[in-house]
Phi, psi and omega in degrees: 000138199255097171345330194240356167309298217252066101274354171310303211281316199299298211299302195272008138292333178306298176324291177270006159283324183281334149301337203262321199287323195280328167309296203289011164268332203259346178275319188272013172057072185255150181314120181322322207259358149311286156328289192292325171306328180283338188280337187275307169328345189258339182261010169255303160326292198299323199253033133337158184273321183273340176275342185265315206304314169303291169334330180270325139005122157295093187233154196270160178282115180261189228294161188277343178285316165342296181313299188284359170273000181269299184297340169267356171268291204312290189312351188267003192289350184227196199261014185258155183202128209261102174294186210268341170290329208265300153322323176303277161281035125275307161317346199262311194283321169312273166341300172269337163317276177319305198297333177300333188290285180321316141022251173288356200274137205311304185256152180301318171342306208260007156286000186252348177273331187284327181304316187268004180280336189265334155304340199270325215239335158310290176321300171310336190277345186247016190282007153253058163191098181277018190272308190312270194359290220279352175280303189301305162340292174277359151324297169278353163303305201286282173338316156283329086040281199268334188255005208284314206280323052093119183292154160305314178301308118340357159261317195297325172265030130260346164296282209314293202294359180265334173294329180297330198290336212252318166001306175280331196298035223224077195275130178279164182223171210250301110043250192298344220251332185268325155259061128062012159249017166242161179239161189280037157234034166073020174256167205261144170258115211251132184297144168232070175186154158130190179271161177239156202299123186297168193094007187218161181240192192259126204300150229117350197226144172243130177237154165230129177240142162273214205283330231231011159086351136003112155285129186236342197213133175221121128230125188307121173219167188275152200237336157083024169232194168221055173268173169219167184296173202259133195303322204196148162277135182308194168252147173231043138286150164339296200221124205163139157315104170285354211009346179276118206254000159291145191088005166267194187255090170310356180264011178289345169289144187265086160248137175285130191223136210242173188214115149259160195276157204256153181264357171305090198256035145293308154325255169016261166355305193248007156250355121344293219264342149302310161292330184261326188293159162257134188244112202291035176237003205305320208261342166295319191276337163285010171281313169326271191336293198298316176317305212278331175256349192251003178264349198251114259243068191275110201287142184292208163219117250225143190105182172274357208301130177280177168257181184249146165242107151306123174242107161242045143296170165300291186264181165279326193291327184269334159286355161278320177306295223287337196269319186286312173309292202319138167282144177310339197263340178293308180335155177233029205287301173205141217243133155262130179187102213262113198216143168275154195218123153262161186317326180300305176314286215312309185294325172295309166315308171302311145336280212292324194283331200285319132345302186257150187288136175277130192237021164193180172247144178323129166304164200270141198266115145334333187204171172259342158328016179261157208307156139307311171306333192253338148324293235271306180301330173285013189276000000 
């Protein structure tokens, strides 16, 4: 497992939350100068200076519920705010975009070009606010910095940890489903056409040399595709042809995109088993957390401007369904997960929690040993 995965991980859900939010801001006719504060509160937020500076740390990757209690803060950073359905298929969607990038990305390399695709298109949502800019802007200075130097080998093993990480995953989405690169039990369908990743030629030719490194031999066999060489290497500079188009905003086009749960009960299973297992990692991910939340800065909101509540359904009615239909152990609602705190932790957790708004109350807890993490999801 690769130490340097989840600033990779963090930026580009990050990434495709901010796509998603601005279609269904742009479907509900939500007001324009409404529309840019959340986005700019929120990408001001997510490129804090003291929150990357933590992201960047060399740390190993926990859990997806970990993650996404992070990403429900964020999206909670501004006045639009999200119910627990909603929440929900945002995260679902967000999660299987990236692994289709990753996926498909030709070389382990070129998860750092989709990093920066995302970055690019982050930037156009802020091309009025240089303060941001200028956050994001050093982001991709640090990225280029730790990862510009980083062996094939080592991207092949953040590729690795990020698939293992996405591995259970096989949510369908309508999206895909509909351009033929997902099957309906939610697995991804990998092209055999297209360019081939560069620095390599297209396959089909066998060669052989003798001791002395001589080409002595060729044979041609059918490969049963349709590639071509690849036009160019992206760019991983600031500004530049990335050419590689995973990781752009599939959502500038307005297609309405629905997320159904997989009939697997394989699937099922280990995220059953993810919610339920007690995780002997328990007492690293409320450290994750407390570090990760307690560097990320939620500017309150000032004035009288009210807020909005985001549907990212068609309707109400199908986001009240969709809240009621999810099976529960698919929910990501709440975690068991039973940890000793020493003292020093318990006051930082109280800090953060202490921190956040609350927008409901809590049940009532049985014990005080009850998780911290599924507190934290009802704040």
């Amino acid at each position: 497992m690769s130490v340097r995965t989840l600033p990779l991980l963090f930026l580009n859900l990050g990434g495709e939350m901010l796509y998603i939010l601005d279609q269904r801001l742009r479907a509900q006719n939500i007001p324009g100068d409404k529309a840019r504060k959340v986005l700019n509160d929120i990408i001001s937020t997510m490129f804090n200076r003291k929150f990357m500076e933590e992201l960047f740390k060399p740390q190993e990757l926990y859990s997806k519920k970990a993650l996404r209690t992070v990403y429900e803060r964020l999206a909670h950073a501004s006045i639009m705010k999200l119910n627990q359905a909603s929440m929900d298929k945002l995260y679902d969607l967000m999660t299987m975009a990236f692994k289709y990038q990753v996926l498909l990305c030709p070389r382990p390399k070129d998860v750092l070009l989709v990093t920066f695709n995302h970055l690019d298109t982050i930037k156009g949502f802020i091309r009025d606010s240089p303060t941001i800019l200028q956050q994001v802007d050093e982001a991709f200075q640090q990225l280029t910095e730790i990862y510009g130097g980083l062996s094939a080998g080592e991207f092949q093993l953040i590729r690795q940890t990020l698939l293992i990480f996405f591995q259970d995953l096989h949510i369908r989405v309508s999206m895909f489903l509909k351009d033929k690169v997902q099957n309906n039990n939610g697995r991804f369908v990998l092209p055999v056409s297209g360019p081939v990743p560069w620095g390599t030629e297209v396959p089909g030719l066998i060669r052989m040399f003798n001791n002395k490194g001589e080409e002595v031999k060729r044979i041609e066999f059918k490969h049963g595709g349709n590639y071509v060489p690849a036009p160019k290497e992206g760019s991983f500079e600031l500004y530049g042809d990335r050419v590689l188009k995973l990781g752009t905003n599939m959502y500038s086009v307005n297609r309405p995109v629905e997320t159904h749960m997989s009939g697997s009960s394989k699937n099922l299973a280990s995220r059953t088993q993810e919610s339920i297992a007690p995780n002997p990692l328990a007492k690293e991910e409320l450290n994750f957390l407390a570090r990760l939340m307690g560097r990320m800065e939620i500017k309150k909101p000032s004035g009288p401007e009210p807020g909005f509540r985001l549907n990212l359904f068609t309707t109400d009615e199908e986001e009240e369904q969709a809240a009621l239909t999810r099976p529960e152990e698919l929910s990501y609602e709440v975690i068991n997960i039973q940890a000793t705190q020493d003292q020093q932790r318990s006051e930082e957790l109280a800090r953060i929690m202490g921190e956040f708004e609350i927008m409901e109350q809590p049940s009532l807890s049985t014990s005080k040993g009850d998780d911290l993490l599924a507190m934290m999801d009802e704040l």
